[in-house]
N, C-alpha and C positions, 0 to 999 in steps of 0.2 A: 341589574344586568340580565340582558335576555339568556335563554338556554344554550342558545346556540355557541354565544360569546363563551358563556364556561367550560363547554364540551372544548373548545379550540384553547381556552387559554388550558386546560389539565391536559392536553393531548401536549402543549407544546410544554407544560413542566417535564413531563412524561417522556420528552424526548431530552431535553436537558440534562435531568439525571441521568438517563442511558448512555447520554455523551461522557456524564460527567463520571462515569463509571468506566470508559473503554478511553478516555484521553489519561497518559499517565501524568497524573498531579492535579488532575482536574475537580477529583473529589470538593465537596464545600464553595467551590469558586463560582464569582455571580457570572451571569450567561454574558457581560459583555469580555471579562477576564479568559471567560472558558472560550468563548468564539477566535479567541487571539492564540491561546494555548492553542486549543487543536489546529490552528491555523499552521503556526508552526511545526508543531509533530505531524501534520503531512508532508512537509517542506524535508521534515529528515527522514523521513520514510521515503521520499521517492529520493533522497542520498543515498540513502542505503541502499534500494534500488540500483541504484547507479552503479554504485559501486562494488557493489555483486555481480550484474552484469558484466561489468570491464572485469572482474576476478575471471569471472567464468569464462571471456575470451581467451584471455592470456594462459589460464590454464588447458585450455583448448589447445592451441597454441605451440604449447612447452610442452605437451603427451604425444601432439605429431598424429593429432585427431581431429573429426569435425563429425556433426551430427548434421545431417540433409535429408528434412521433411522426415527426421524420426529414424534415420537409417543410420548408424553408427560406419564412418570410413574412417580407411586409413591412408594417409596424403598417396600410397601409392599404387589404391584400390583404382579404378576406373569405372565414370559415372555410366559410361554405357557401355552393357556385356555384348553388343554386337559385333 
């Protein structure tokens, strides 16, 4: 095996354990198991996403607030002081 080949295949073990370190359960698992794991655990990561978002509306919402470009209002502030 040329040099170059080894450089590429330790860089890519190198990334697998990284993975196999930040995917939870991924520890010990061969890279076609871990590519399917982590597959997954982003799938419920942008859930959770999701549904933190929608928290965060409706708790918007129900306080009778809203935040615009960083400015905290209240439904019966008004967008322009002129």
């Amino acid at each position: 095996m040329s040099g170059g080949r080894r450089v590429v295949r330790g860089s890519v073990r190198m990334k697998v354990r990284r993975l196999q370190r930040l995917v939870p359960g991924g520890r010990g698992l061969q890279p076609d198991r871990l590519f399917l794991r982590t597959a997954d655990y982003i799938l419920h990561l942008r859930l959770q996403v999701n549904v933190l978002q929608a928290l965060s509306k409706l708790s918007k919402h129900a306080l009778g607030f809203m935040v615009l470009d960083g400015v905290l209002l209240d439904y019966g502030t008004r967008l322009n002081n002129s």
